[in-house]
LOVEX-408117 format. One line per field, with one value per residue: x negated, y negated, z negated of N, C-alpha, C in turn; residue in one letter; residue number from 1. Coordinates in steps of 0.05 Angstrom, whole numbers, plus 5000, padded with zeros to 4 digits. Layout:
REM LOVEX-408117
n.x <- c(X_...)
n.y <- c(Y_...)
n.z <- c(Z_...)
ca.x <- c(X_...)
ca.y <- c(Y_...)
ca.z <- c(Z_...)
c.x <- c(X_...)
c.y <- c(Y_...)
c.z <- c(Z_...)
aa <- c(a_...)
i <- c(NUM_...)
REM end
This chain:
REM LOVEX-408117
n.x <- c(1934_1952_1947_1943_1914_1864_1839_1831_1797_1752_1742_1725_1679_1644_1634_1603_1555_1546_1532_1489_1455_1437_1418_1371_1342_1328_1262_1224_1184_1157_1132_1161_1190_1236_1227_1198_1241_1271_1238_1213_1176_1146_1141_1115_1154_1200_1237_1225_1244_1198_1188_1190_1142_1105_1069_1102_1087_1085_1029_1010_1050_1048_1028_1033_1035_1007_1009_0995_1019_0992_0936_0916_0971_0966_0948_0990_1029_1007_1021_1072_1088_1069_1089_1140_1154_1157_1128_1088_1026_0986_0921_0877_0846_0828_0850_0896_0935_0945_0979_0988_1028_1044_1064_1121_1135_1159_1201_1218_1233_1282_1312_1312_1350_1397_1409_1415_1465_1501_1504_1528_1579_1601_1610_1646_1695_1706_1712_1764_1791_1800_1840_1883_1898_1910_1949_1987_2004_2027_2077_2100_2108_2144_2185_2191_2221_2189_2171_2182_2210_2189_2139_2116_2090_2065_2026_2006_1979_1942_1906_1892_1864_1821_1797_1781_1742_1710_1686_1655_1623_1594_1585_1538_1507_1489_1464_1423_1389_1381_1349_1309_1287_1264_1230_1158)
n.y <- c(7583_7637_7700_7741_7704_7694_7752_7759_7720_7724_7773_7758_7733_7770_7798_7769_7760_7809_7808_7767_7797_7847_7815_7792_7833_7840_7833_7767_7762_7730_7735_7751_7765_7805_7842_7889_7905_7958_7995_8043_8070_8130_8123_8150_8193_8177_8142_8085_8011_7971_7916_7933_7951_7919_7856_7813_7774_7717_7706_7676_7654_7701_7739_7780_7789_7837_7856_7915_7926_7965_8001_8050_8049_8030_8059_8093_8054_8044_8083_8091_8050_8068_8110_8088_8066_8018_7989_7967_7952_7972_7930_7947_7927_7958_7937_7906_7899_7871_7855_7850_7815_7828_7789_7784_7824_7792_7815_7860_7820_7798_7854_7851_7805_7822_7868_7831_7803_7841_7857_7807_7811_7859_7837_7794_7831_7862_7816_7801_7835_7845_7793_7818_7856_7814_7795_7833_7843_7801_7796_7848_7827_7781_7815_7838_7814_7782_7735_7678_7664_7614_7604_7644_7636_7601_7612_7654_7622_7602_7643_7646_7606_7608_7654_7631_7589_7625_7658_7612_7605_7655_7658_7614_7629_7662_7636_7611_7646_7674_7634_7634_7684_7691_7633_7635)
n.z <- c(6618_6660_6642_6687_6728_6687_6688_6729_6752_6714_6738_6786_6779_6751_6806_6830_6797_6798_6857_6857_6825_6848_6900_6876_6878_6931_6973_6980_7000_6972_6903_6851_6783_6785_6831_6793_6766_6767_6757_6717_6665_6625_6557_6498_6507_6526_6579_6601_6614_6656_6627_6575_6558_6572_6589_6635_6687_6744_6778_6824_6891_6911_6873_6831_6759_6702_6635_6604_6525_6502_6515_6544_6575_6621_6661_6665_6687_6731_6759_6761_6788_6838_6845_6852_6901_6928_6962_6940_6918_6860_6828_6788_6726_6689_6632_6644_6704_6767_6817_6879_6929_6993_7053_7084_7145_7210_7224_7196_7152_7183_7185_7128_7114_7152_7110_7059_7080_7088_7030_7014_7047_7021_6977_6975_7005_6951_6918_6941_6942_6891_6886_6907_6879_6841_6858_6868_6815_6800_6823_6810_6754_6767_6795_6745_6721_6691_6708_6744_6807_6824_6796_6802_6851_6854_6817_6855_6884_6856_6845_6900_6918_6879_6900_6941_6925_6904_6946_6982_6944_6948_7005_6993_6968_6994_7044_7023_6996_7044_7073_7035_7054_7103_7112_7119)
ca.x <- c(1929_1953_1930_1935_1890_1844_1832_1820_1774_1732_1731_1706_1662_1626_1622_1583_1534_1532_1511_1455_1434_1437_1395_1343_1307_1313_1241_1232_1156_1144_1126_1181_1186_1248_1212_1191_1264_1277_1223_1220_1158_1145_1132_1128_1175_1222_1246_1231_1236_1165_1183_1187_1119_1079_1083_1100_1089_1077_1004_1019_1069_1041_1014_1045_1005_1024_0988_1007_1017_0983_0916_0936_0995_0957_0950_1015_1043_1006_1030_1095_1100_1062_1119_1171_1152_1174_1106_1065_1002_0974_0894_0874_0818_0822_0874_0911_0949_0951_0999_0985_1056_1046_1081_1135_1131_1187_1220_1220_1250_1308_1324_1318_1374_1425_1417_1430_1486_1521_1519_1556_1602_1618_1619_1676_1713_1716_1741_1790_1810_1818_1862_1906_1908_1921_1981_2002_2005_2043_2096_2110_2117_2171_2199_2206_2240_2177_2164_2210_2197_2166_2123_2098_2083_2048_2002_1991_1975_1918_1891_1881_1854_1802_1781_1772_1717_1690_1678_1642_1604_1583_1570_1526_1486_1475_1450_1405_1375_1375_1331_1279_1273_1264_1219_1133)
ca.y <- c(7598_7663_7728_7754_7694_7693_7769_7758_7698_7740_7798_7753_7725_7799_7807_7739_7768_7836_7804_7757_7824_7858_7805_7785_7862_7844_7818_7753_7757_7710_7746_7750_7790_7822_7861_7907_7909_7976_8016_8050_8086_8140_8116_8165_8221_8158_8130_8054_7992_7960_7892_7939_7964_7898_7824_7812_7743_7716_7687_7650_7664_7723_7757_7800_7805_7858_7860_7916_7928_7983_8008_8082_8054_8025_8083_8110_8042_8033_8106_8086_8029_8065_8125_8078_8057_7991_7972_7946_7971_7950_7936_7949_7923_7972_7930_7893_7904_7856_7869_7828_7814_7820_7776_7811_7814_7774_7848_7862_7798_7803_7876_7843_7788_7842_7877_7809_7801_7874_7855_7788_7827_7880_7817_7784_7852_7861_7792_7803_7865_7822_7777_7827_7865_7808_7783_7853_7846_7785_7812_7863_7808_7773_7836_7857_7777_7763_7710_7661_7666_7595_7602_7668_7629_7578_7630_7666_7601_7594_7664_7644_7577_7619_7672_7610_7577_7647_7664_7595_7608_7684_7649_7589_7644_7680_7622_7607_7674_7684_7621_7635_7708_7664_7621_7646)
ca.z <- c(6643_6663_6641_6712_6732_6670_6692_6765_6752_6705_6747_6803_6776_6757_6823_6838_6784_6820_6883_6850_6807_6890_6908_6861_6878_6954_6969_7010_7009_6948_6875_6826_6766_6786_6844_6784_6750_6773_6756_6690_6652_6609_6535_6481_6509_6538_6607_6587_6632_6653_6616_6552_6547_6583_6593_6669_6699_6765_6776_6842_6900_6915_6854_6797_6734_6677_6617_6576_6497_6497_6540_6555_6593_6643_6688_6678_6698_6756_6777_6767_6813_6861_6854_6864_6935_6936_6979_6922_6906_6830_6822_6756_6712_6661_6613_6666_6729_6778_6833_6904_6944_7011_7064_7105_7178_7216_7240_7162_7152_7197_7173_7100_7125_7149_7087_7044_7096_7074_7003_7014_7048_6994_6954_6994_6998_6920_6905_6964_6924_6866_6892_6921_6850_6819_6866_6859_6778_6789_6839_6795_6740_6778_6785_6720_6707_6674_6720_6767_6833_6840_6785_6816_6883_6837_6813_6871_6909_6838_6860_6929_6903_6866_6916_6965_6916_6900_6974_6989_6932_6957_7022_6985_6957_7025_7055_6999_6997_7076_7072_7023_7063_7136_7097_7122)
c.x <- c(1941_1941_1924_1908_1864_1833_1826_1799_1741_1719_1713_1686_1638_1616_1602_1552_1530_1517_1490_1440_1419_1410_1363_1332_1305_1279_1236_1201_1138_1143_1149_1182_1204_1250_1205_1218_1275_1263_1219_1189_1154_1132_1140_1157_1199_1219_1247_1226_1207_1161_1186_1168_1088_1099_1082_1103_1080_1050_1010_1037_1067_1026_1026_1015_1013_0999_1015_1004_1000_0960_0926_0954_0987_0946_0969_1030_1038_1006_1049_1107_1089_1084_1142_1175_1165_1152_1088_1046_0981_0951_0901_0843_0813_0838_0889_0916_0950_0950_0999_1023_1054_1062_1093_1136_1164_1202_1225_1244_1275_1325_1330_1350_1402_1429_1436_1462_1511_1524_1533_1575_1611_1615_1650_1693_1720_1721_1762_1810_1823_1832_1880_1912_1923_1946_2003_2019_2029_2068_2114_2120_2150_2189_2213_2219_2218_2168_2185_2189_2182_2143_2103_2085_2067_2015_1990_1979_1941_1903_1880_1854_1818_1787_1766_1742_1702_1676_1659_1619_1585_1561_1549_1494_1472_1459_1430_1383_1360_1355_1313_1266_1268_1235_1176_1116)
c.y <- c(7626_7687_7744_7743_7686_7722_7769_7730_7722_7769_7788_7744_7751_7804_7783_7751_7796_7829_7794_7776_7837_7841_7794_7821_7855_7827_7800_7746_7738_7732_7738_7782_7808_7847_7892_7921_7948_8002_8022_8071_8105_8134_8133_8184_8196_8144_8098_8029_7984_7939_7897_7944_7933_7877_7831_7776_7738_7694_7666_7665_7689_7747_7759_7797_7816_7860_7870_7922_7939_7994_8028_8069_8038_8037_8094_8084_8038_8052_8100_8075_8043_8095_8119_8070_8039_7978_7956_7962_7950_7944_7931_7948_7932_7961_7914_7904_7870_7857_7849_7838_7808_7804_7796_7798_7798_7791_7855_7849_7799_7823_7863_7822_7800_7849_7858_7802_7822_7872_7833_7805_7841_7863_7807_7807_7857_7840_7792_7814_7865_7808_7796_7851_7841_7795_7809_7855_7823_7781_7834_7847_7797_7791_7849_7826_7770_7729_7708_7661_7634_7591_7628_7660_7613_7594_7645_7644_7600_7616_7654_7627_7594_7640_7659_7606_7601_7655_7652_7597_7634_7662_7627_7611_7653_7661_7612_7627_7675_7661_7626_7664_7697_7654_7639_7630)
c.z <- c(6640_6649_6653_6727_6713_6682_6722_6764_6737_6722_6773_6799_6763_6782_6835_6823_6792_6842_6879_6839_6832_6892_6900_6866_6910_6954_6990_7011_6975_6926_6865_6810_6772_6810_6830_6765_6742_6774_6718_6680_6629_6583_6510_6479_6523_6552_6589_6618_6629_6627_6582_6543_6557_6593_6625_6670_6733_6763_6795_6861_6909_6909_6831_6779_6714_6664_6591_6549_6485_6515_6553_6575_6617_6667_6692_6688_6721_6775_6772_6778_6839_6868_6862_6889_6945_6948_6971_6917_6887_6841_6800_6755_6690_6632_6627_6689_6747_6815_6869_6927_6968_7033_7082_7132_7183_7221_7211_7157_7157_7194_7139_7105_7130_7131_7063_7055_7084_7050_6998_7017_7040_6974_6959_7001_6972_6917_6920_6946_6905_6875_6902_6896_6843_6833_6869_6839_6781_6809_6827_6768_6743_6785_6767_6701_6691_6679_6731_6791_6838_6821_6787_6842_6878_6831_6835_6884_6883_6848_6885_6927_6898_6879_6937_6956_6911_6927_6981_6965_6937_6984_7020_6974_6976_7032_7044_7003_7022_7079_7065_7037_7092_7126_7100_7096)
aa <- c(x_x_x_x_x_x_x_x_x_x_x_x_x_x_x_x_x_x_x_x_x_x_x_x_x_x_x_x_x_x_x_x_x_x_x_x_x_x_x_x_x_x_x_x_x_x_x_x_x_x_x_x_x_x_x_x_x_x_x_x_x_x_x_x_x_x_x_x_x_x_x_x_x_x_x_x_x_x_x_x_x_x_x_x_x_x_x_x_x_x_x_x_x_x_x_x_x_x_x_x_x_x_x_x_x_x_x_x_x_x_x_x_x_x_x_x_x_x_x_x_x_x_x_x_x_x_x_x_x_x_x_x_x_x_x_x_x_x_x_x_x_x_x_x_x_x_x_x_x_x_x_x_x_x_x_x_x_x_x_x_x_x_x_x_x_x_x_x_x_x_x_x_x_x_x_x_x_x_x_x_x_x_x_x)
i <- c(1_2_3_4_5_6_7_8_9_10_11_12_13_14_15_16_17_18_19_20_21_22_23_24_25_26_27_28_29_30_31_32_33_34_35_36_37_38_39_40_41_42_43_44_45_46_47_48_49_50_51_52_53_54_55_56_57_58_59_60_61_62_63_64_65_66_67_68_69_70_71_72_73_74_75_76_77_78_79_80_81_82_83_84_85_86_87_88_89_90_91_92_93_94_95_96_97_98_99_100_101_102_103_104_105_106_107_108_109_110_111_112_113_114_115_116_117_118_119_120_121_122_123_124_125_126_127_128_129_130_131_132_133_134_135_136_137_138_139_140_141_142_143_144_145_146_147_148_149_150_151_152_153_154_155_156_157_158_159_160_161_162_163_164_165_166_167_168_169_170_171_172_173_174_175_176_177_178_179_180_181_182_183_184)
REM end
């Protein structure tokens, strides 16, 4: 294979894992650990993720539970989720946290949906971008006689090839997602 299309496969496929990273913090009403991904606590003079200092699990679809390492950090964690203002509010039983996930209204919902919507679409713009780098790279190839022109039309046609199945897979995700946030 290529080294134009080994590097445009890999780079799209980063952005496939940008958009699922994107979307695992939107919230579609159900409990998941990665709701808390994004919040970080003070531990011994250091900015540390939550899932460094306490177990996180989900009790049922609509309950966090954090149990962490240490007692002490059970007040500063459950001021840290409530600084981050992502709409959760802990209870605490004095060595536990346990975090209730409310259901989002349908007006919620539907603003959550455009948003998932806008990160497809700066998904499907950066692989675009890739493909039109990498038919750049190999334009300039045939340019410089490294390639023959039908084996540059070969490869660009594999690029295409590859932004096609990347796309349908962006859009496999959306519809996935846009489901489980739909989904009462």
């Amino acid at each position: 294979m290529n080294p134009v299309l080994k590097d445009a496969k890999a780079r799209m496929d980063k952005s496939l894992e940008a958009l699922r990273s994107e979307l695992s913090k939107v919230r579609s009403g159900k409990a998941t650990t990665a709701l808390l991904d994004g919040i970080k606590v003070e531990y011994y003079g250091n900015m540390v993720p939550l899932n460094q200092v306490s177990n996180i699990s989900v009790l049922d679809a609509h309950t966090l539970s954090l149990t962490p390492w240490e007692k002490p950090m059970v007040a500063v964690i459950d001021k840290a989720i409530l600084e981050a203002n992502i709409g959760l509010n802990p209870i605490s039983d004095g060595t536990n946290l346990k975090i209730p996930v409310p259901p989002t209204t349908e007006e919620r919902r539907k603003e959550l949906v455009k948003l998932v919507k806008k990160f497809g679409e700066d998904a499907k713009v950066a692989v675009r971008n890739i493909r039109r780098d990498a038919n750049d790279h190999l334009k300039k190839e045939e340019k410089d006689k490294k390639l023959s022109e039908d084996l540059m039309h070969d490869a660009e046609a594999e690029v295409q090839k590859l932004t096609d199945e990347h796309i349908k897979l962006i859009d496999d995700i959306l519809k996935h997602k846009e489901a489980e946030i739909m989904e009462v």
